[in-house]
Backbone and ligand atoms as CSV (ligand in chain L), in Angstrom:
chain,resi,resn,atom,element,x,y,z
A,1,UNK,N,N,-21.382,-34.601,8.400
A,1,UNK,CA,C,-21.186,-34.235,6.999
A,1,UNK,C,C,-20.696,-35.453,6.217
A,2,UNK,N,N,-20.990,-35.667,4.788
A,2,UNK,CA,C,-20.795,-36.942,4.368
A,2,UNK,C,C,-19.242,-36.655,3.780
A,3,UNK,N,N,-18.458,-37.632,3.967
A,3,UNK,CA,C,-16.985,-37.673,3.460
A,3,UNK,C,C,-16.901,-37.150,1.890
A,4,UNK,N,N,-17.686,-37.500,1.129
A,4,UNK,CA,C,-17.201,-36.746,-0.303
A,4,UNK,C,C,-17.704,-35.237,-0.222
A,5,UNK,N,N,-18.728,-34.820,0.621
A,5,UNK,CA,C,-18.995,-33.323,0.866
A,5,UNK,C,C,-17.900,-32.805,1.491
A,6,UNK,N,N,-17.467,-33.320,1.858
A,6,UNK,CA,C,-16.379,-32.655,3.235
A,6,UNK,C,C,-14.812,-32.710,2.338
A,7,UNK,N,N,-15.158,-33.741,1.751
A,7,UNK,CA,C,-13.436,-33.737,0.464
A,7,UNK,C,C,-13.967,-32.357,-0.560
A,8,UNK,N,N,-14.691,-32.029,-0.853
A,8,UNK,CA,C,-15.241,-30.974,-2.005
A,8,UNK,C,C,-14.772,-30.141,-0.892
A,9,UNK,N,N,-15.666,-29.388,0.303
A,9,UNK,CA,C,-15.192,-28.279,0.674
A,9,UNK,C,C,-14.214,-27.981,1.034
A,10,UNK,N,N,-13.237,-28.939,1.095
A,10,UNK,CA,C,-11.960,-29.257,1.403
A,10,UNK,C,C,-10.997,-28.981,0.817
A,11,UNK,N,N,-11.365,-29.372,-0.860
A,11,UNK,CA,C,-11.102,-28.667,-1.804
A,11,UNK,C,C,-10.995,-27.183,-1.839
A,12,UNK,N,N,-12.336,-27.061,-1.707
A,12,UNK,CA,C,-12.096,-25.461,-1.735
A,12,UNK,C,C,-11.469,-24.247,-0.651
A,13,UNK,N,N,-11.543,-25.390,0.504
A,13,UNK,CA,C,-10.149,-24.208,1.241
A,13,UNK,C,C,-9.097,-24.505,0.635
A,14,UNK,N,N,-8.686,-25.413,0.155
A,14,UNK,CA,C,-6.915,-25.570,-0.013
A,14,UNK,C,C,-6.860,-24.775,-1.490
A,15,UNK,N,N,-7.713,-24.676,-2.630
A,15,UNK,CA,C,-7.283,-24.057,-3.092
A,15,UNK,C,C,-7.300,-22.112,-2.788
A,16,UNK,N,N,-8.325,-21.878,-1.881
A,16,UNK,CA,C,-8.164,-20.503,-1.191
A,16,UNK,C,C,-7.053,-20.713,-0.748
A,17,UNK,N,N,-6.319,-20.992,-0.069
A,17,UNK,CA,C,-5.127,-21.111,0.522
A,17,UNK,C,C,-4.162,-20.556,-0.145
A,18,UNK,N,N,-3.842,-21.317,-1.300
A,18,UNK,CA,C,-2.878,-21.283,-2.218
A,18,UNK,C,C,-3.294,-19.670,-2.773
A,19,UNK,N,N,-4.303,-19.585,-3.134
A,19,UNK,CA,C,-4.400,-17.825,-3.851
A,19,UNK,C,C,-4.428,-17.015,-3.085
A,20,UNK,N,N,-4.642,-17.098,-1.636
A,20,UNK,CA,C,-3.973,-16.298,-0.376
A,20,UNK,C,C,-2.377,-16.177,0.010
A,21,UNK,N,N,-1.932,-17.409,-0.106
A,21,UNK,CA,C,-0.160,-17.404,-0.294
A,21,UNK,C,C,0.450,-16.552,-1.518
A,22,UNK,N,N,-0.201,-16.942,-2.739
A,22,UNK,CA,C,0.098,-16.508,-3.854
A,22,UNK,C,C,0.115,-14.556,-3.771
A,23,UNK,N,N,-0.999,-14.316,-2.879
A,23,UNK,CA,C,-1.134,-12.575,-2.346
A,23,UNK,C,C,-0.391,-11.907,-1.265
A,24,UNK,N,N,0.234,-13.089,-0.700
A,24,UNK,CA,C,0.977,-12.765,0.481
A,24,UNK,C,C,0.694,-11.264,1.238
A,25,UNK,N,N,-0.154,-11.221,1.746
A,25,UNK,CA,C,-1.266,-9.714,2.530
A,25,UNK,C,C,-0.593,-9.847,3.823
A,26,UNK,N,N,-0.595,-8.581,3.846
A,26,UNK,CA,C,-0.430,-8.325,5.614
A,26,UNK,C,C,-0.756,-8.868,6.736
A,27,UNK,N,N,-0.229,-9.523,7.643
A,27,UNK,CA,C,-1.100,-9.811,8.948
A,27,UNK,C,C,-0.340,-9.214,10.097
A,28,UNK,N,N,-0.981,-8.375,10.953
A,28,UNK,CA,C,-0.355,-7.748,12.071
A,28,UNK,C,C,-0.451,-8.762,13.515
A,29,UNK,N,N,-1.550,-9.541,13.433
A,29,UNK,CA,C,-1.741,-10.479,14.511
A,29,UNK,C,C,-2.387,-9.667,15.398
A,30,UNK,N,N,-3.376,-8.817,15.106
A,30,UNK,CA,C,-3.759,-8.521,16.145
A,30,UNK,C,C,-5.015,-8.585,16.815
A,31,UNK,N,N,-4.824,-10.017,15.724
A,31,UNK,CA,C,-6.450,-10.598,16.753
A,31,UNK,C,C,-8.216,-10.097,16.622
A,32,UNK,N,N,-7.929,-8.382,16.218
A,32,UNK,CA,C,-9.089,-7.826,16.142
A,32,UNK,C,C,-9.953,-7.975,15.148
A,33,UNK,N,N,-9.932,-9.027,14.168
A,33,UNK,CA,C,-10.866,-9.495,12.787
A,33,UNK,C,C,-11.532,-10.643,13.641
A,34,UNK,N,N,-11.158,-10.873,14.508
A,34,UNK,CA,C,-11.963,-11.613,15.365
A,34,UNK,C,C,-12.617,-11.532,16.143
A,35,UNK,N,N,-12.342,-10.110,16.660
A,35,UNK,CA,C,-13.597,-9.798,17.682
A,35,UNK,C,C,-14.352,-8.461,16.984
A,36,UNK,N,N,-15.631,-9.203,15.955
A,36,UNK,CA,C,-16.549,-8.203,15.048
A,36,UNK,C,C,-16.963,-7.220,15.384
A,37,UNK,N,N,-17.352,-6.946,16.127
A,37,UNK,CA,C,-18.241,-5.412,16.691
A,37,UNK,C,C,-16.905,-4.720,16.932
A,38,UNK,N,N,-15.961,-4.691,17.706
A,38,UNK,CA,C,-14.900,-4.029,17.443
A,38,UNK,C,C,-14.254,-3.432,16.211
A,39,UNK,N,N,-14.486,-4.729,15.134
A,39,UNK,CA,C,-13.140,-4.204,14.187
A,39,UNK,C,C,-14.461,-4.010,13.125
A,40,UNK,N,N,-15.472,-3.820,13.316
A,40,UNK,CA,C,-16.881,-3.328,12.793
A,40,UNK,C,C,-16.843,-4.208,11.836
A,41,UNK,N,N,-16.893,-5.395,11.398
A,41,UNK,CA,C,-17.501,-6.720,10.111
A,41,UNK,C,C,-18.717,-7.571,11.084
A,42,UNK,N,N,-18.851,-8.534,10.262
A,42,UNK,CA,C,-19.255,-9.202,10.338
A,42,UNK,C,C,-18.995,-10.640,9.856
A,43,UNK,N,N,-18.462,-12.656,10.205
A,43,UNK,CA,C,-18.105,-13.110,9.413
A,43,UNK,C,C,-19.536,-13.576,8.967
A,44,UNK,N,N,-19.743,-13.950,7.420
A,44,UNK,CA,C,-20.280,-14.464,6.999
A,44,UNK,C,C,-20.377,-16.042,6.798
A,45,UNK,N,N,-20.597,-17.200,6.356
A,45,UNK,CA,C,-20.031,-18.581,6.071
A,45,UNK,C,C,-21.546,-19.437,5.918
A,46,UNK,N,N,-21.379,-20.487,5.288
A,46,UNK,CA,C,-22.509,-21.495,4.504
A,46,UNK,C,C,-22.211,-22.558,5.735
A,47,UNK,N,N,-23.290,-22.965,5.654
A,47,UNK,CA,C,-23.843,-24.229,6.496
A,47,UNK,C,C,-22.096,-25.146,6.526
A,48,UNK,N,N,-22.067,-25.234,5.107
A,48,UNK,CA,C,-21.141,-26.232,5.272
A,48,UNK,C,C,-20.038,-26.277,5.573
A,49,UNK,N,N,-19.490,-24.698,6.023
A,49,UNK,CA,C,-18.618,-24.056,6.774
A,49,UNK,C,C,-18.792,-24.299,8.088
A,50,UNK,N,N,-19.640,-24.218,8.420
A,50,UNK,CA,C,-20.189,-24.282,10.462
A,50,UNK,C,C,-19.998,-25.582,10.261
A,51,UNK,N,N,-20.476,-26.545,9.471
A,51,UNK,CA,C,-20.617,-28.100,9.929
A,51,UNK,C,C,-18.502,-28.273,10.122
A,52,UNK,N,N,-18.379,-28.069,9.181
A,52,UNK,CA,C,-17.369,-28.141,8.698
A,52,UNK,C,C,-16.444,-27.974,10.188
A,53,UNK,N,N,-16.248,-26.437,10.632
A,53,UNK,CA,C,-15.774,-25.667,12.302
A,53,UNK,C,C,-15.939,-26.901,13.316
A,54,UNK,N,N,-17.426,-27.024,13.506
A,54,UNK,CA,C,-17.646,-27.843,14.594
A,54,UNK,C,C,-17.176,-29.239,14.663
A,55,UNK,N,N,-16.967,-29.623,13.343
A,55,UNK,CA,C,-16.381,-30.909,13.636
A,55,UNK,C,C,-14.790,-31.117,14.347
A,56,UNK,N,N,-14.716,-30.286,14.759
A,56,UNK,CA,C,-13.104,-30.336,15.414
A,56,UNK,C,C,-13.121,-28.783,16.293
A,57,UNK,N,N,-13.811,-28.015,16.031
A,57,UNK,CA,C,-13.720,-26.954,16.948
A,57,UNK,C,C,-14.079,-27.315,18.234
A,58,UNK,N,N,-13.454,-26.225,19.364
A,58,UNK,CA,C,-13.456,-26.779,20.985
A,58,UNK,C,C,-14.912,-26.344,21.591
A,59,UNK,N,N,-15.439,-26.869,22.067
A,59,UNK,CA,C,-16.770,-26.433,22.869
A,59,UNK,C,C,-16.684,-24.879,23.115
A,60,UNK,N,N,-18.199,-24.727,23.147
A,60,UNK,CA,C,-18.718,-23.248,22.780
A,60,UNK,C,C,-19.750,-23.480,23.866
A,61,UNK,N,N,-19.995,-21.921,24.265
A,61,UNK,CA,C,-21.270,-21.990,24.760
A,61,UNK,C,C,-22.016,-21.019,24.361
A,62,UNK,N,N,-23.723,-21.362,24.447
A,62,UNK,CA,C,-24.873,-20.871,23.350
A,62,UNK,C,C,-25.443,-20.098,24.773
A,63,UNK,N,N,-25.898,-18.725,24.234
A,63,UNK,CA,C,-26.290,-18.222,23.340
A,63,UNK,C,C,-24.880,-17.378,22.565
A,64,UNK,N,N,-24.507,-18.026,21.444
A,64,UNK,CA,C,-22.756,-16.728,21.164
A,64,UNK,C,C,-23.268,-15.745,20.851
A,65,UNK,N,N,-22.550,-14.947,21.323
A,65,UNK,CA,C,-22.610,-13.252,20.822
A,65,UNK,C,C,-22.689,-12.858,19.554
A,66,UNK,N,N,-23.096,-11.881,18.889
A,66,UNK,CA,C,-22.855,-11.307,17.745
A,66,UNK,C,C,-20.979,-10.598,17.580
A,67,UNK,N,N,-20.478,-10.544,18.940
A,67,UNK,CA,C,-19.813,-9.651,18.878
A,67,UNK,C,C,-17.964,-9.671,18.953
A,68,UNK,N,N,-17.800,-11.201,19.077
A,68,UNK,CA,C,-16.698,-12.046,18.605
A,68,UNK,C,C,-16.657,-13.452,18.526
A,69,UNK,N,N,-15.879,-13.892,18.367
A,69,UNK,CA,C,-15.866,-15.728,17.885
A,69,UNK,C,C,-15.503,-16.360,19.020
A,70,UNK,N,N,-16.080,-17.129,19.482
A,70,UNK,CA,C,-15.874,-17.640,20.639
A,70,UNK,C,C,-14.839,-18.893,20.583
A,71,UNK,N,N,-13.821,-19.021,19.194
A,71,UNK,CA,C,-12.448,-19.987,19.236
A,71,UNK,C,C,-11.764,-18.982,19.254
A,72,UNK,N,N,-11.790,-17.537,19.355
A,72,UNK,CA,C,-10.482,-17.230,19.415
A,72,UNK,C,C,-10.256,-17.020,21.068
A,73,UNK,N,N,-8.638,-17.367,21.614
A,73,UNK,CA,C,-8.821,-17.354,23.023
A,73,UNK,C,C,-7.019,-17.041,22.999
A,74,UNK,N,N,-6.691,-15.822,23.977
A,74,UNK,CA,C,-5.922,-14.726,23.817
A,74,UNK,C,C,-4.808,-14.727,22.768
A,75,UNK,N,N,-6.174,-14.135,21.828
A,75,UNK,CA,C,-5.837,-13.475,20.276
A,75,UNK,C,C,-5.651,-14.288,19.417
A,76,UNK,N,N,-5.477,-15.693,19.817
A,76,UNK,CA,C,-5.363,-16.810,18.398
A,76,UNK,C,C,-6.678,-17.565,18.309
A,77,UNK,N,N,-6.439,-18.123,17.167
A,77,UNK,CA,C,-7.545,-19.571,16.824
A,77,UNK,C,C,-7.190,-20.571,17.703
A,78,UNK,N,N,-8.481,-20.995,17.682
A,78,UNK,CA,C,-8.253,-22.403,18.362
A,78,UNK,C,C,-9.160,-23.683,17.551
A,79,UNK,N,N,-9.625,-22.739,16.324
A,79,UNK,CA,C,-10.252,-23.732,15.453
A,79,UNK,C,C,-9.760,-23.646,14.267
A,80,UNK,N,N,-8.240,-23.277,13.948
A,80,UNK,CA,C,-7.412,-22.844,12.889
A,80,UNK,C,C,-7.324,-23.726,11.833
A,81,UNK,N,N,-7.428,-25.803,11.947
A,81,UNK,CA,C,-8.116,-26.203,10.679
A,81,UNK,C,C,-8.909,-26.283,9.886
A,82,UNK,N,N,-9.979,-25.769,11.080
A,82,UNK,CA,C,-11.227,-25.992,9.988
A,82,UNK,C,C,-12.093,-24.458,10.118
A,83,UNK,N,N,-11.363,-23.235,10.279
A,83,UNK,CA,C,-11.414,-22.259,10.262
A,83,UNK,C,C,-12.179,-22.518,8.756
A,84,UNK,N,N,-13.509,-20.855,8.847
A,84,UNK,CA,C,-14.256,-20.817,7.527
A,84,UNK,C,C,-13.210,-20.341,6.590
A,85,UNK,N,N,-13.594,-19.745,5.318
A,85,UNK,CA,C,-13.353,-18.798,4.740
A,85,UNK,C,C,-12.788,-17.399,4.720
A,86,UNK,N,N,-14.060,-17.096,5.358
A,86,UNK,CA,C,-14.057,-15.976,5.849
A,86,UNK,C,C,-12.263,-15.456,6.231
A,87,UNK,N,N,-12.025,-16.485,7.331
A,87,UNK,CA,C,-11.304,-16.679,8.192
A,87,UNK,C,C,-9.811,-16.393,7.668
A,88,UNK,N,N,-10.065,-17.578,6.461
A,88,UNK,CA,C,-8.474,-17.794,5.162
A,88,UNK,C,C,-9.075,-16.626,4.607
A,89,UNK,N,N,-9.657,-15.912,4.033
A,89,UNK,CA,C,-9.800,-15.050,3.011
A,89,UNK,C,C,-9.395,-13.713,3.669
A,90,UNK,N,N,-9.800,-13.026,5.067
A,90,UNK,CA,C,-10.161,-11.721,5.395
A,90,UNK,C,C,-8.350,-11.640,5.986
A,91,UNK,N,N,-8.125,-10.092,5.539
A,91,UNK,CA,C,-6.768,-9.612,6.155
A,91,UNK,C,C,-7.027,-8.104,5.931
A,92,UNK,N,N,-6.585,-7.625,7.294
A,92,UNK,CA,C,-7.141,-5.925,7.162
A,92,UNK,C,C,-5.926,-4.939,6.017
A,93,UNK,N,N,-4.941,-5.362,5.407
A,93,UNK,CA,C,-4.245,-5.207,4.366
A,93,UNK,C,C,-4.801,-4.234,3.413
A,94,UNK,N,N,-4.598,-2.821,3.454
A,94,UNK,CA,C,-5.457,-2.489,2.509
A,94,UNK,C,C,-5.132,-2.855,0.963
A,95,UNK,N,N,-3.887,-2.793,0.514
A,95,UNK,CA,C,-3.618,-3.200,-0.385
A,95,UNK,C,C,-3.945,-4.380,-1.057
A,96,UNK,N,N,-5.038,-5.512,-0.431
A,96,UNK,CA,C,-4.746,-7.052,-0.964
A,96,UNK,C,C,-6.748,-6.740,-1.224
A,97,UNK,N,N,-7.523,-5.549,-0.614
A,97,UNK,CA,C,-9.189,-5.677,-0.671
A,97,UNK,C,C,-9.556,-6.206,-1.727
A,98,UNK,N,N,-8.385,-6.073,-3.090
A,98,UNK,CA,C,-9.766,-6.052,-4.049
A,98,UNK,C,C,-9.230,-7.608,-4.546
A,99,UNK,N,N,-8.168,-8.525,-3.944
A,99,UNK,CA,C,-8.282,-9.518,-4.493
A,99,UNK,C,C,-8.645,-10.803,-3.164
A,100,UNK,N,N,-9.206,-9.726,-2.275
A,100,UNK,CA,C,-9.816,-10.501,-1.302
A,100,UNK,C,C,-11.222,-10.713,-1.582
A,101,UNK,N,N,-11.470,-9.124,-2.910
A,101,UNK,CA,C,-13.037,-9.654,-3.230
A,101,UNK,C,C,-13.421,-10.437,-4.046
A,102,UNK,N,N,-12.227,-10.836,-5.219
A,102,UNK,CA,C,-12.383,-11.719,-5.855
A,102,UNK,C,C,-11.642,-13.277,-5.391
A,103,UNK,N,N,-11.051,-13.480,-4.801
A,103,UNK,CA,C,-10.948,-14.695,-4.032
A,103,UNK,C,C,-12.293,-15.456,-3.417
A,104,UNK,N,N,-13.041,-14.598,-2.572
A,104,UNK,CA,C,-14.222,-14.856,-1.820
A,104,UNK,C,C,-15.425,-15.378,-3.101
A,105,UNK,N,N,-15.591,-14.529,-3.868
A,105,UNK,CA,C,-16.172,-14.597,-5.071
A,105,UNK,C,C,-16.059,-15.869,-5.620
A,106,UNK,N,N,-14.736,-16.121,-5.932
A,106,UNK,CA,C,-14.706,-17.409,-6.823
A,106,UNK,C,C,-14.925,-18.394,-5.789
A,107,UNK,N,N,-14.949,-18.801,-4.358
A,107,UNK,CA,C,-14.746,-19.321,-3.836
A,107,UNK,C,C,-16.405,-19.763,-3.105
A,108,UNK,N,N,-17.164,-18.779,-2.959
A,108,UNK,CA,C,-18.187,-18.801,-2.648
A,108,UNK,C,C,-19.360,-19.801,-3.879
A,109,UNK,N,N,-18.676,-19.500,-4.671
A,109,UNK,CA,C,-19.432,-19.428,-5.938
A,109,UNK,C,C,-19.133,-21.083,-6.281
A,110,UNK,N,N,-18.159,-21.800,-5.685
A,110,UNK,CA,C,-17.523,-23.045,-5.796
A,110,UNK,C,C,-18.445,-23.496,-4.275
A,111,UNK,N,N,-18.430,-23.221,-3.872
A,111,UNK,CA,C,-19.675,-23.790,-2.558
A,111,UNK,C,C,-21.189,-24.210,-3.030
A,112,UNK,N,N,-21.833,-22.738,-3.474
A,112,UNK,CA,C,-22.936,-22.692,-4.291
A,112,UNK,C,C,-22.642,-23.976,-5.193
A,113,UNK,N,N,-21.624,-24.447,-6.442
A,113,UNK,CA,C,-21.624,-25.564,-6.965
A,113,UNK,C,C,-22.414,-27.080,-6.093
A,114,UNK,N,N,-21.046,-27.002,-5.355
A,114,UNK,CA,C,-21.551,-28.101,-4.126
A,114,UNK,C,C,-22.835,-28.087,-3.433
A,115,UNK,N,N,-23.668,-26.972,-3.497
A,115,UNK,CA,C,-24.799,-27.241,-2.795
A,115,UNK,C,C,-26.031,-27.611,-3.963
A,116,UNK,N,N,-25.609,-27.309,-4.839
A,116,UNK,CA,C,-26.482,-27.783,-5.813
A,116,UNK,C,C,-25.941,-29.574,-6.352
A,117,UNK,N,N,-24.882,-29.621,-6.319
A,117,UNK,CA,C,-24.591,-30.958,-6.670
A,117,UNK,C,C,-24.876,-31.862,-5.545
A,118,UNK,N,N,-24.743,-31.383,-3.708
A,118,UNK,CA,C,-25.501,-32.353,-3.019
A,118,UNK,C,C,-26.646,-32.062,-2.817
A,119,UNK,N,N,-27.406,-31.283,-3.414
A,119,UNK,CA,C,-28.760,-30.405,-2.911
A,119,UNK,C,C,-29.246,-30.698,-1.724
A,120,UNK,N,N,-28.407,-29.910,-1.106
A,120,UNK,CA,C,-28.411,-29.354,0.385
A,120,UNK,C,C,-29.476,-28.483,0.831
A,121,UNK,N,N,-29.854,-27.403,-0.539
A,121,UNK,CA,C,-30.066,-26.247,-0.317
A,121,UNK,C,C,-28.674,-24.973,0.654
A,122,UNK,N,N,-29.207,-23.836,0.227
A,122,UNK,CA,C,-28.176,-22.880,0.470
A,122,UNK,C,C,-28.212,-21.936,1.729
A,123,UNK,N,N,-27.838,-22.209,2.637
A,123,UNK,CA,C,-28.039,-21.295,3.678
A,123,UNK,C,C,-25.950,-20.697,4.712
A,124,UNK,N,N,-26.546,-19.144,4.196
A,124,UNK,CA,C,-25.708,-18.370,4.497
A,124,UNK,C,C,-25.462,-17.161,5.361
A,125,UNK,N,N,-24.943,-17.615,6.565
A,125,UNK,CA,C,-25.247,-16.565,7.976
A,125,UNK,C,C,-24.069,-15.944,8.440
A,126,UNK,N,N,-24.569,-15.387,9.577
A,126,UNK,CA,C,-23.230,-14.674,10.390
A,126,UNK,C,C,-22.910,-15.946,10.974
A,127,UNK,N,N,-21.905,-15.727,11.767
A,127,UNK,CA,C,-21.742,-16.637,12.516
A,127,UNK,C,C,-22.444,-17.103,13.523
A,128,UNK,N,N,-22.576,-15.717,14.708
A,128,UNK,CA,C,-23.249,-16.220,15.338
A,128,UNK,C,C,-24.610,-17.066,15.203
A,129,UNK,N,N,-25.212,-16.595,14.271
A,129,UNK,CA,C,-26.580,-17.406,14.035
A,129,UNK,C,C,-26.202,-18.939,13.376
A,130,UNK,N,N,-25.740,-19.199,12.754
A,130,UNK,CA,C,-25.150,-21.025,12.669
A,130,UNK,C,C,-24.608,-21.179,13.858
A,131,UNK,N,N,-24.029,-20.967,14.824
A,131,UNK,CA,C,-23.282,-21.649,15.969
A,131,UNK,C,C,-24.774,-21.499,16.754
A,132,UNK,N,N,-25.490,-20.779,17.141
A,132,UNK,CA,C,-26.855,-20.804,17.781
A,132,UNK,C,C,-27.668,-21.866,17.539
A,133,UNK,N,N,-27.945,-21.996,16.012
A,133,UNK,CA,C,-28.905,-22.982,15.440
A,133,UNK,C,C,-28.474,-24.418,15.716
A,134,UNK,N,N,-26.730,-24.573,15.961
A,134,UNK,CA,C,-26.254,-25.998,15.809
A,134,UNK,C,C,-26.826,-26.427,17.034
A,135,UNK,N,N,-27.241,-27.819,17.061
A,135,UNK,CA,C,-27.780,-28.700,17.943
A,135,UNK,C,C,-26.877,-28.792,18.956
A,136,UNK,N,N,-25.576,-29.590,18.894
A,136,UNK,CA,C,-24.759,-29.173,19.927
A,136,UNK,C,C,-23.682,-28.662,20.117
A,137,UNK,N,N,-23.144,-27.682,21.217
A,137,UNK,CA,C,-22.349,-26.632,20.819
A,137,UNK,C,C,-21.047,-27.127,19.904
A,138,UNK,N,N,-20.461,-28.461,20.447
A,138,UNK,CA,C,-19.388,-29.192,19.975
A,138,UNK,C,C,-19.649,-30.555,19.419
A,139,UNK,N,N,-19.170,-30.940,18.390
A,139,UNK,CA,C,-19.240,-32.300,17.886
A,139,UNK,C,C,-17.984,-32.897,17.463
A,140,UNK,N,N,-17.929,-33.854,18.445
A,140,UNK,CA,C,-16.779,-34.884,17.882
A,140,UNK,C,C,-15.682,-34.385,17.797
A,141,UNK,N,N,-14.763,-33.880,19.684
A,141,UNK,CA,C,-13.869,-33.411,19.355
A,141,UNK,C,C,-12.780,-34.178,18.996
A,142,UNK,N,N,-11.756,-34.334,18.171
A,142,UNK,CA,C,-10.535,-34.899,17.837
A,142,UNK,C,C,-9.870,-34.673,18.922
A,143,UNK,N,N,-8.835,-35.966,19.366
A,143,UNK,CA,C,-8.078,-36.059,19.964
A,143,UNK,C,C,-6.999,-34.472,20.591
A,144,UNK,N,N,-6.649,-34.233,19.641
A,144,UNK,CA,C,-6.364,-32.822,19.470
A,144,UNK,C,C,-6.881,-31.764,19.962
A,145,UNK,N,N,-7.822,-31.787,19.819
A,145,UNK,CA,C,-8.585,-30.854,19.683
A,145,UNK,C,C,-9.014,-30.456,20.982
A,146,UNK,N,N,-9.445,-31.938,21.724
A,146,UNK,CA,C,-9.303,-32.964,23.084
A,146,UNK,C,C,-8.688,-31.638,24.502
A,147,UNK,N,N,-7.362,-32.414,23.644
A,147,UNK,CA,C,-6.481,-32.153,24.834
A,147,UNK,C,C,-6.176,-30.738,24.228
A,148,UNK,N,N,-5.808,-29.588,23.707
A,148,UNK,CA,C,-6.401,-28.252,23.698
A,148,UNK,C,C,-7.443,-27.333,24.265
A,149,UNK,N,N,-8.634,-28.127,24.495
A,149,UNK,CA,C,-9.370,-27.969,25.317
A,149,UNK,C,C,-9.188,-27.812,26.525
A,150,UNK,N,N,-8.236,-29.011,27.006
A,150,UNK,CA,C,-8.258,-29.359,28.563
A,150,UNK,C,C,-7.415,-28.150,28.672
A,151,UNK,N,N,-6.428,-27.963,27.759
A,151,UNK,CA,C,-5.410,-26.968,28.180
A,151,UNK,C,C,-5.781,-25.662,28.540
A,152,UNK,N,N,-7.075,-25.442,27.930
A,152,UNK,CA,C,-7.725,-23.767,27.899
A,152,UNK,C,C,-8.716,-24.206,29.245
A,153,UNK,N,N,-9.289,-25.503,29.366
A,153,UNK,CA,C,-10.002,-25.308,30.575
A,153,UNK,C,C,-9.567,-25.057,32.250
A,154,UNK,N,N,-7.747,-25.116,31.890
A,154,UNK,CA,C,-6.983,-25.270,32.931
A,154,UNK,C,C,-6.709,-24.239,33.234
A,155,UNK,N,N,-6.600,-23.323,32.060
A,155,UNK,CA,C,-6.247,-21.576,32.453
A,155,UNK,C,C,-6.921,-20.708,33.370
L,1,SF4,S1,S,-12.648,-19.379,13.592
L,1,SF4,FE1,FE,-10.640,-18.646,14.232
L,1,SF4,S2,S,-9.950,-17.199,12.634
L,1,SF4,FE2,FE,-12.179,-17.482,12.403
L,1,SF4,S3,S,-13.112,-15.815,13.566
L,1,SF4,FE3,FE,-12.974,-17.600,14.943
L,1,SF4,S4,S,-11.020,-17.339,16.038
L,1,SF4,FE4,FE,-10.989,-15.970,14.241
C-alpha cells in the first residue's frame, strides 16, 4: 500500500476511534462478534482495509472460513492495530446501534473519497473473501507481530 494511502486510511480509523470513545458502548468481551456464524453478522471491509490487516496481521491459513476470523485466538485480537472498521465500529450494545450506523456511514463514505482520489476502484467484501483472494496469507510481519506469532505457535 503506498504511504500517503495508508496515512489517509489511517486517518480514518483514528478519527472512528475518537467517535467510538466519544459513545463509550458496551463491551462484554466476549469474543463472539468474532466468530460470525455464531453471533449471526457478517464483517464487511474495502480492499484497503484487508491490505491494510495484512500488513502486520499474523499468518493465516487459506481457504478461511466464512465462519470466524482467523486473528482472533482465545477470544482476543491478534490483529488489534490494524483491525478493520468493522472491528472499531461493531459493539453488540443495544443502546449505541443507531450511532454505530452512522459512524460506519460517515466513515465508509470517507474511504469511498480515497478510492476515488487514488482511483483504486472500489471493492467491498466479507472477510473471508479478501483474505482468500490475498496472494499471500501474511505480508511483512513486524517485529511484533513476529514474535506474537512465535508465541501462539508455541501454544
Ligand atoms: S480482526 Fe480482530 S477484532 Fe476484527 S474480527 Fe478479527 S479478531 Fe475480531
Amino acid at each position: 500500500m503506498k504511504p500517503d494511502l495508508r496515512l489517509k486510511v489511517l486517518e480514518v480509523y483514528a478519527a472512528v476511534d475518537v467517535a467510538v470513545a466519544a459513545e463509550a458502548p458496551r463491551c462484554d468481551a466476549s469474543g463472539r462478534c468474532c466468530r460470525f456464524t455464531e453471533y449471526g453478522h457478517t464483517l464487511f471491509l474495502s480492499q484497503f482495509e484487508a491490505d491494510l490487516l495484512l500488513e502486520t496481521a499474523p499468518a493465516y491459513t487459506q481457504p478461511v472460513s466464512r465462519d470466524f476470523c482467523p486473528f482472533q485466538a482465545e477470544g482476543l485480537c491478534t490483529a488489534r492495530d490494524s483491525r478493520p472498521l468493522g472491528c472499531r465500529i461493531y459493539f453488540c450494545d443495544a443502546s449505541y446501534q443507531d450511532k454505530q450506523n452512522a459512524i460506519t456511514e460517515v466513515a465508509v463514505a470517507k474511504l469511498k473519497v480515497i478510492a476515488d482520489e487514488f482511483d483504486t476502484g472500489w471493492n467491498y467484501a466479507p472477510l473471508h473473501v479478501l483474505l482468500n483472494a490475498a496472494e499471500r496469507p501474511s505480508v511483512q510481519l513486524s517485529s511484533a507481530s513476529r514474535e506474537s506469532r512465535i508465541a501462539l505457535d508455541v501454544l
